[in-house]
KEDREN-244362 format. One record per residue (C-alpha): residue number from 0; chain; z negated, x, y. Coordinates in steps of 0.001 Angstrom, whole numbers, plus 524288, in hexadecimal, padded with zeros to 5 digits. Each point is the difference from the previous one (the first is absolute). Layout:
<sites>
  bamar  drenfi     c3     c1     c2
    NUM       A      Z      X      Y
...
</sites>
This chain:
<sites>
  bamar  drenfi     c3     c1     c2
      0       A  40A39  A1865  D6BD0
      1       A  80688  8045E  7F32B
      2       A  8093C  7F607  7FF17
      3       A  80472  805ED  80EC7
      4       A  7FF44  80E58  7FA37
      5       A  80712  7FABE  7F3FF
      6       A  809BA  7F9AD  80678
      7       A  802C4  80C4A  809B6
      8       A  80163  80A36  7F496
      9       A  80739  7F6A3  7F89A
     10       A  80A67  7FBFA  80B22
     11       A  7FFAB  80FD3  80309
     12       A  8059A  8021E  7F22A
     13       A  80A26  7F5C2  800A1
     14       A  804C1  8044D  80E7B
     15       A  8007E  80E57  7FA69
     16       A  80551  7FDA0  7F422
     17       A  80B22  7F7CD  8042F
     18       A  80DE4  806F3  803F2
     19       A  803A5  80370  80C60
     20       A  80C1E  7F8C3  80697
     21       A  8098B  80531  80B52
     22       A  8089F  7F90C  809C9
     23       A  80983  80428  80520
     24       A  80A1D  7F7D3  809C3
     25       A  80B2A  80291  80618
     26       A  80643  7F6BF  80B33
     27       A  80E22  7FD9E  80382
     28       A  805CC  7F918  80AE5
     29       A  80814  7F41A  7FF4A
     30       A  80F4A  7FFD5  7FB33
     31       A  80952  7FF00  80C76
     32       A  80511  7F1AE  7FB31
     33       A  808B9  7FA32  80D96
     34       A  80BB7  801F3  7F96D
     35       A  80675  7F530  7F8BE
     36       A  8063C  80A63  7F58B
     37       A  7F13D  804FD  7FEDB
     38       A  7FA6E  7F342  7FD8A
     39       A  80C05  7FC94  7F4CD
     40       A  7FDAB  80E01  7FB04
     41       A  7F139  7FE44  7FCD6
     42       A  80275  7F291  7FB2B
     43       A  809D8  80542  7F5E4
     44       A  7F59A  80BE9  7FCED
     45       A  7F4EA  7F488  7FEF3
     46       A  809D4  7F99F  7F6D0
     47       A  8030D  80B56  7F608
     48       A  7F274  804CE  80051
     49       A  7FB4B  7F76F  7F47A
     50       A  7F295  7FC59  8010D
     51       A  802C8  7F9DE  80E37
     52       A  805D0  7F37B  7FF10
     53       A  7F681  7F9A8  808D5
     54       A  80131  809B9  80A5D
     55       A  80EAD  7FA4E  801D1
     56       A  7FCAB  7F4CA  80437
     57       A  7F900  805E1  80BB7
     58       A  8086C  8081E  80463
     59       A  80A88  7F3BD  80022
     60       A  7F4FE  7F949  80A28
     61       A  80388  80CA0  80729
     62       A  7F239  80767  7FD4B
     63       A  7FEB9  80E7E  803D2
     64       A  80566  80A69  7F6C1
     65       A  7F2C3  805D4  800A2
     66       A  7FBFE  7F548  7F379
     67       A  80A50  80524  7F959
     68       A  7FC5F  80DAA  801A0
     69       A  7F14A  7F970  7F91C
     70       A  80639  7F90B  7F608
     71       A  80A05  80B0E  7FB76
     72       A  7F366  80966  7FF7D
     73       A  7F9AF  7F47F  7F630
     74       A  80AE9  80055  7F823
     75       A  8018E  8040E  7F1EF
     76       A  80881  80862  80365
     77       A  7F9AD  80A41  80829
     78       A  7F38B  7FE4A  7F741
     79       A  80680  8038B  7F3DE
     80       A  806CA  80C62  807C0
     81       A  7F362  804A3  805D0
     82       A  7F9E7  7FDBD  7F0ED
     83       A  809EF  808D9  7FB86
     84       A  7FEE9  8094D  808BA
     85       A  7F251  803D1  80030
     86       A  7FE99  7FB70  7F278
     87       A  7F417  7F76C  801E7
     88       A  80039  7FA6C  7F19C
     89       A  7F806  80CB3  7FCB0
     90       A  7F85D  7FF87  80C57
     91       A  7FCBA  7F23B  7FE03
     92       A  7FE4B  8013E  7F3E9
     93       A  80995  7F4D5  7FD3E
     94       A  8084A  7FEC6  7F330
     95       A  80A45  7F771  803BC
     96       A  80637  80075  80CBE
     97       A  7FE22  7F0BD  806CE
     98       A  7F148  804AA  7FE67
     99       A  801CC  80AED  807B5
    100       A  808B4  7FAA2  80A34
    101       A  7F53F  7F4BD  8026E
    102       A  7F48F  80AA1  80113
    103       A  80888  8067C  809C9
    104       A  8025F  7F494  805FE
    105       A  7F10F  7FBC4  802FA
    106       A  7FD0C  80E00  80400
    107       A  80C3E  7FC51  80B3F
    108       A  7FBB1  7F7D6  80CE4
    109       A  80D3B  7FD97  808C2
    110       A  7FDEF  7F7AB  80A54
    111       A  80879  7FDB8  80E47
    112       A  7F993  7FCEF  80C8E
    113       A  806A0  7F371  80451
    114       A  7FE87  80469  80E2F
    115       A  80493  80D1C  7FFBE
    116       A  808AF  7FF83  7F432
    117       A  7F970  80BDA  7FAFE
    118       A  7FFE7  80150  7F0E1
    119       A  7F31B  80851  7FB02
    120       A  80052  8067F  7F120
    121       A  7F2A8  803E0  7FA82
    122       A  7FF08  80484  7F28C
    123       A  7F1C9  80270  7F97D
    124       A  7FF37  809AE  7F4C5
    125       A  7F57D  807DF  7FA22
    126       A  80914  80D78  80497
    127       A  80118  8019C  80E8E
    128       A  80C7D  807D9  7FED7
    129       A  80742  7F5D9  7F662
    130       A  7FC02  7F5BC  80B14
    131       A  80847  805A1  80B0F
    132       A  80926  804EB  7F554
    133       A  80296  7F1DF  7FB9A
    134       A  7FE73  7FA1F  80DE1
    135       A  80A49  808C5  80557
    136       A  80860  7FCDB  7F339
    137       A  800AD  7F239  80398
    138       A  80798  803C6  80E01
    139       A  8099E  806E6  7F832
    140       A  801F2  7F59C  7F448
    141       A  80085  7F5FD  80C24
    142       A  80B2B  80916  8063C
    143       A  805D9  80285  7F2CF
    144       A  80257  7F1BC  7FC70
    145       A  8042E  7FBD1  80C2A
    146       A  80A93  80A76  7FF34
    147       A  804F9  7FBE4  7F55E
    148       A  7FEA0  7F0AC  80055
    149       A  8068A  80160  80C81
    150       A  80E8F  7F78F  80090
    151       A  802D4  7FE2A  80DC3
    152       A  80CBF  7FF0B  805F1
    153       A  7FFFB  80DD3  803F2
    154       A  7FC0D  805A5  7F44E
    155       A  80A29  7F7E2  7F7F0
    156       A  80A3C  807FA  80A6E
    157       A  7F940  80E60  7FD37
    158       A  801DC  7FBEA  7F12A
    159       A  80E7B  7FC73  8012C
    160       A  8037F  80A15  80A04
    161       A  7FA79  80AD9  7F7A3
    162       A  8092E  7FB24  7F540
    163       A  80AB4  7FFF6  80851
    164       A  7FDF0  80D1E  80396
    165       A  8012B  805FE  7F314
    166       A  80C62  7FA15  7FBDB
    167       A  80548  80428  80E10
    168       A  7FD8C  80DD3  80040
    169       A  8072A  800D5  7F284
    170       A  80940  7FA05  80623
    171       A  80119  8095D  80957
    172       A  7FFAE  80AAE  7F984
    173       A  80B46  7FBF8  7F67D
    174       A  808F3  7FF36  80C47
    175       A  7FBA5  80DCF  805F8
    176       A  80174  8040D  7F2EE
    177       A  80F42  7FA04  7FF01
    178       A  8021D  804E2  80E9E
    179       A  7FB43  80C7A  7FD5A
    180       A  8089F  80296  7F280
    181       A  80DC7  7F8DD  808CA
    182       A  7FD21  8093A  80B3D
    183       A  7FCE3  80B22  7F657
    184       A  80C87  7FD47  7F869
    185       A  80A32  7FCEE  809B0
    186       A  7FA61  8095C  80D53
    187       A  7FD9B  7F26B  806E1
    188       A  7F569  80332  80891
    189       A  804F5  7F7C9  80A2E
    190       A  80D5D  7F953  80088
    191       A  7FFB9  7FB1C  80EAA
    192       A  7FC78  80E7D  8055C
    193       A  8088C  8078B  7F570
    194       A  80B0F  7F92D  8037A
    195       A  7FCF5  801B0  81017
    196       A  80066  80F25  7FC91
    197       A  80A18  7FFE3  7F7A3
    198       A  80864  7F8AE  80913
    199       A  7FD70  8098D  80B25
    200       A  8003D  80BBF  7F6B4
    201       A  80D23  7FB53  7FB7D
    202       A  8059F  7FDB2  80EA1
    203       A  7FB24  80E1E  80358
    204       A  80713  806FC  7F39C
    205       A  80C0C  7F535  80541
    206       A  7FE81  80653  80F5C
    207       A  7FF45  80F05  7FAD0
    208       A  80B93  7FBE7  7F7D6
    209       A  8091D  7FD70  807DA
    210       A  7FAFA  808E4  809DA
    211       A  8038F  8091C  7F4B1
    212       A  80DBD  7FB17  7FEC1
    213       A  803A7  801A1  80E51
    214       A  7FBD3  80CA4  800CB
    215       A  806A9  8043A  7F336
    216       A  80CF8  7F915  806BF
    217       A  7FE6C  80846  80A3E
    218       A  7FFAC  80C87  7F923
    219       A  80CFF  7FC6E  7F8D7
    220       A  80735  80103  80B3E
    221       A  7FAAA  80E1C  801DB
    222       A  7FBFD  80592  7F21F
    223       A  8080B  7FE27  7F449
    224       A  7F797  7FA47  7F459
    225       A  7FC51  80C41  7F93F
    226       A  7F76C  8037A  80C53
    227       A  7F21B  80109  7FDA6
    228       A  7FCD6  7F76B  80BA8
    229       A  80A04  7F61E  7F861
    230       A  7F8CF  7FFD4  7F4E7
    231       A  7F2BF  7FFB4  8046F
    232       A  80206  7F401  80754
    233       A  8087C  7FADD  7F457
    234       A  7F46A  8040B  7F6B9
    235       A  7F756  7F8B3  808E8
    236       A  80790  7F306  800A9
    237       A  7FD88  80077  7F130
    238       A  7F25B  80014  8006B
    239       A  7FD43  7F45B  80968
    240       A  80A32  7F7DD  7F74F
    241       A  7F864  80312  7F4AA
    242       A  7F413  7FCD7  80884
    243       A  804F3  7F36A  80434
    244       A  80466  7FD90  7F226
    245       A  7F392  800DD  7F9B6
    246       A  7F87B  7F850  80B3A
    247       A  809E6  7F564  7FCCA
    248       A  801BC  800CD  7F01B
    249       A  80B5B  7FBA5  7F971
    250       A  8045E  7F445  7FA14
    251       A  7F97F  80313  7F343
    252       A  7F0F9  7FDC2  806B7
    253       A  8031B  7F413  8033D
    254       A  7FF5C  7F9F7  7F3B0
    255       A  7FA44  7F57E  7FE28
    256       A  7FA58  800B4  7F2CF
    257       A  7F803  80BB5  8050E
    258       A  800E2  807D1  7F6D2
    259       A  809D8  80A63  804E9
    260       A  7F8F0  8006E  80DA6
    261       A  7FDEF  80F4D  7FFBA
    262       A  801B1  80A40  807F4
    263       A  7FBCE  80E0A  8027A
    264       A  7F942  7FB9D  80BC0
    265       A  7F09D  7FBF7  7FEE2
    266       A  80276  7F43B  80806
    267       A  80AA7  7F654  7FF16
    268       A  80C0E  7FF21  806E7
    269       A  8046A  7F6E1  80AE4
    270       A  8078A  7F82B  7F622
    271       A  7F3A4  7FEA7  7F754
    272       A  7F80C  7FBF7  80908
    273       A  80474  7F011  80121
    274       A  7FF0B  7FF8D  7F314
    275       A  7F1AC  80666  80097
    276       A  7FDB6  7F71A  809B8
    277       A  7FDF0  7F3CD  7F981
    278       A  7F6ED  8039F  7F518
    279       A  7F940  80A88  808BF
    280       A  7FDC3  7F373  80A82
    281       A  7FBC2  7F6D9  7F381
    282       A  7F5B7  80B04  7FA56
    283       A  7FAF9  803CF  80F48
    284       A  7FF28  7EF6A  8037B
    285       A  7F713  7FDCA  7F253
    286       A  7F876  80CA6  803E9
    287       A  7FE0F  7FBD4  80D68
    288       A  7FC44  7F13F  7FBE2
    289       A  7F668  80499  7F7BC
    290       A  7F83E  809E0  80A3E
    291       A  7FF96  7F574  80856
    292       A  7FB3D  7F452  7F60B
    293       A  7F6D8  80AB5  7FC0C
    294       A  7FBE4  8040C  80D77
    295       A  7FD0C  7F13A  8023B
    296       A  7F94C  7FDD3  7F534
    297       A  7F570  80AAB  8019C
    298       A  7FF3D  7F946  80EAB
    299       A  7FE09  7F328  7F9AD
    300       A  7F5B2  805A9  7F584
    301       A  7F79E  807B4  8098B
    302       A  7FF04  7F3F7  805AE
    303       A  7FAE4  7F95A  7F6BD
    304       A  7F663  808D4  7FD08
    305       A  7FA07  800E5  80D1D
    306       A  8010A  7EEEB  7FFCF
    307       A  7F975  80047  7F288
    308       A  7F32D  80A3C  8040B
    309       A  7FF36  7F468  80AEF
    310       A  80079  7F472  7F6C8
    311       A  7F566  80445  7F795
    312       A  7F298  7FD5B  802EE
    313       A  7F99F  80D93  7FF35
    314       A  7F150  800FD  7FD87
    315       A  7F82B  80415  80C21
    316       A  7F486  806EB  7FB86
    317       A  7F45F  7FDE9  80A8A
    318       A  7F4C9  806CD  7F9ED
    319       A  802D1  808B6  7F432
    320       A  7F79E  7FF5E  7F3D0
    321       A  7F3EF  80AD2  80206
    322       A  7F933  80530  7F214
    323       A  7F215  7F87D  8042E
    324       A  7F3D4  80872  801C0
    325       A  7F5C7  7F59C  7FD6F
    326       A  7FE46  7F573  7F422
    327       A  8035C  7F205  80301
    328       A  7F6E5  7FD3B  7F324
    329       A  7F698  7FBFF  7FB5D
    330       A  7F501  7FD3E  80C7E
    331       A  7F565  80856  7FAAC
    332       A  7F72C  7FC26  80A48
    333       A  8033A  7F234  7FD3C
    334       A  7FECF  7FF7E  7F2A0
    335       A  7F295  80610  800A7
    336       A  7FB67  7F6DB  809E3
    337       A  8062A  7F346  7FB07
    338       A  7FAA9  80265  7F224
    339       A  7F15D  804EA  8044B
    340       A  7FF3D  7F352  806C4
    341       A  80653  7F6D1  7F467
    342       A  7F6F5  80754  7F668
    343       A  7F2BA  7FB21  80A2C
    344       A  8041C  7F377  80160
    345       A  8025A  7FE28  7F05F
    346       A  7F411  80694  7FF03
    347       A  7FA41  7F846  8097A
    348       A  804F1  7F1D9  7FB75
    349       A  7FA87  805EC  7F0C7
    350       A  7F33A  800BC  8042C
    351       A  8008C  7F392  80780
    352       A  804FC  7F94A  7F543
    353       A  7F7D2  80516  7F424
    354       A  7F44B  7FC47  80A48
    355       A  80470  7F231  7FFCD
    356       A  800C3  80156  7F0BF
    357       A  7F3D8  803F3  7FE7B
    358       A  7F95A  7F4C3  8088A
    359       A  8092F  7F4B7  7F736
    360       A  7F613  7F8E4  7F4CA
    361       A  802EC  80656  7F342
    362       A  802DC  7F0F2  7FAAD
    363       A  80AC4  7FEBF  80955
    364       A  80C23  7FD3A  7FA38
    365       A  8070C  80937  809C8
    366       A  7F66D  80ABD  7FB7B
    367       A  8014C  7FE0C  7F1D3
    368       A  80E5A  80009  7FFFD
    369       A  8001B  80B24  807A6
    370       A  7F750  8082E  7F531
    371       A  807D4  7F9D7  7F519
    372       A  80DE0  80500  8053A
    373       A  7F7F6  80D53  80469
    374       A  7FADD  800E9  7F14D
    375       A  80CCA  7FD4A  7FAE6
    376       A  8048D  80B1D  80608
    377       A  7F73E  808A4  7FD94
    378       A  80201  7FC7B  7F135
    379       A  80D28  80501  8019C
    380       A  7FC7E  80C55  806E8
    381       A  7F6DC  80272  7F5F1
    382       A  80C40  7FE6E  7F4BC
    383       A  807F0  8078E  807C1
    384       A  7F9C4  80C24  8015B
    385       A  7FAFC  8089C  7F6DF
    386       A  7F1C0  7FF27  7FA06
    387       A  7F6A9  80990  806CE
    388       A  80823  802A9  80D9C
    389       A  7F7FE  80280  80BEE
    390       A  806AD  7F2DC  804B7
    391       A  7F94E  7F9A1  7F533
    392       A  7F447  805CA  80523
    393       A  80178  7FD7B  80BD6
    394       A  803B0  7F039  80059
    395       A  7F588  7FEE0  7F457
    396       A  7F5E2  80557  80959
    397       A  804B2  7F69A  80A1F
    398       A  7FED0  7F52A  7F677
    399       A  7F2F4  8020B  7FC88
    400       A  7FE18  80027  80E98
    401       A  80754  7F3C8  8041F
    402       A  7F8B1  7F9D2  7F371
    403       A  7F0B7  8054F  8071F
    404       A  802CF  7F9CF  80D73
    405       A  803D2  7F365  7FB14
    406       A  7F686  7FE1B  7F57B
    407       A  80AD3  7FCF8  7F675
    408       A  80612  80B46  7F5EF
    409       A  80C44  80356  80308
    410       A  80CF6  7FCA8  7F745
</sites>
């Protein structure tokens, strides 16, 4: 009976006194892996990852990305990230950092269902919070690193296109930039429809011109040349020949060095405008060629983008990680129980067996050697502690007691 009461407050202590632990899991589904570029991509992840050599060689016998996901969450890598960032040296009271990476690393269960291909996280730690905390930080290292380990074809493509696209648009805006300054400088806006207006601008001045002429014939015969009808129509055959003159230009802007090409006129003349023409159809082609290598190029790289979100095997979270409510440790209950009935039987198989001491012949060799180690000991004891302690007392009362039963005094 007190070995049972003994044994039920002492296992009551123990469960009380030891620390509470939480779990916390969190379940994701299995990686999309039909693809062939899916299955090279994790491959070269499983490759670069570091600690998961072995894990290659499955995935070459064509085994389900969802291993990989298992063995990248394993890996040195995402333990020493997750270390860092919730800096469990101090929590764990860990000096150097391998120690706390392995404590971390037995407080981790990640296991996948070979059936169902789902992959379960449970982390145990004396804080409920930190356990979803760092059971919810695994899904993001796990979608972090597989970001960035990621080389598939489509990704190489984003990569080069998005170089591509920088040197381009400089491109293109150093030719609007030389269009802009050629137009600016010589009235160029556009050569093709300039010259159409020009061309029927000029034949109209040409029309009202002679028009002009025929009627200032006619008024000869009737007015002498000091009449102001005369002289109107004389004064306006001046103006369209100076009209026509400067929609022509002269000899002198047609030069070719280009340098005398001026006139009063904002835009050029008809005569400037074949030699405009050839630069001004040079600076428009590069402009043009590089809207549309640009235009393509943005196609292209959209593209890729959308190709590359496909590629990569996103993480599917099933059942997000919930801060838990009750303790996963220890089994008070258990504890109690298991150690009130260990402390009866112990008691139990004591009693039994100091009976069967009692009954053995005090010449048996089995019972002397048994009080020769026992005195030994007790010689110790008696070294060890301290003269006139209530142990002293207490096993020199037992002595004396051991020594009345049998007969024999005690040493």
């Amino acid at each position: 009976m007190r070995c049972g009461v003994l044994g039920l407050v002492g296992a009551g202590l123990l469960a009380f006194l030891l620390p509470k632990q939480y779990d916390s899991t969190t379940r994701l589904m299995p990686p999309d892996s039909q693809s062939t570029s899916s299955a090279a991509m994790i491959a070269s992840i499983a490759e670069r990852a570091g600690s998961l050599g072995a894990l290659s060689a499955d995935l070459m016998g064509l085994k389900n990305s969802g291993a990989t996901f298992v063995g990248i969450l394993q890996s040195r890598t995402v333990l020493d990230r997750l270390v860092q960032r919730f800096n469990l040296k101090k929590i764990y009271r860990r000096r150097l950092e391998v120690d706390a990476r392995e404590r971390l690393a037995e407080n981790t269960r990640i296991s996948e269902d070979r059936k169902s291909g789902i992959i379960s996280i449970t982390v145990t730690d004396r804080d409920p919070q930190r356990a979803a905390s760092l059971a919810a930080a695994y899904v993001d290292e796990l979608n972090q690193l597989v970001m960035d380990l990621n080389t598939s074809a489509a990704h190489r493509e984003r990569v080069f296109l998005e170089e591509r696209l920088k040197g381009v648009k400089q491109d293109l805006q150093s030719a609007e930039g030389d269009f802009s300054q050629f137009a600016s400088k010589s009235g160029a806006i556009d050569i093709k429809e300039q010259g159409r207006a020009m061309v029927e601008a000029a034949a109209s001045l040409q029309g009202q011109l002679i028009a002009a002429e025929s009627q200032l014939e006619g008024l000869r015969q009737i007015y002498t040349d000091s009449n102001i009808r005369v002289r109107s129509i004389r004064a306006r055959i001046t103006e369209l020949r100076l009209q026509l003159q400067k929609l022509g230009g002269t000899s002198k802007d047609t030069d070719s060095s280009g340098d005398d090409m001026t006139s009063n006129s904002p835009y050029p003349t008809i005569r400037q405008l074949p030699i405009l023409g050839v630069p001004y159809a040079d600076k428009f082609r590069q402009l043009k060629v590089e809207e549309a290598v640009f235009e393509a190029l943005t196609k292209q790289y959209e593209l890729a983008k959308v190709q590359e979100a496909k590629e990569i095997p996103t993480v599917k979270i099933l059942e997000v990680p919930e801060v838990p409510e009750k303790k996963s440790f220890p089994p008070r209950l258990l504890i109690m129980f298991l150690g009130t009935l260990c402390t009866i039987m112990v008691g139990v198989v004591w009693l039994l067996g100091t009976a069967s001491f009692q009954e053995i012949d005090s010449q048996d060799p089995r019972r002397m050697l048994a009080r020769d180690v026992l005195g030994t000991l007790k010689a110790r004891v008696r070294w060890a502690l301290p003269n006139g302690s209530r142990w002293s007392i207490v096993k020199e009362g037992l002595r004396k007691k051991s020594g009345g039963d049998d007969g024999e005094p005690g040493s």
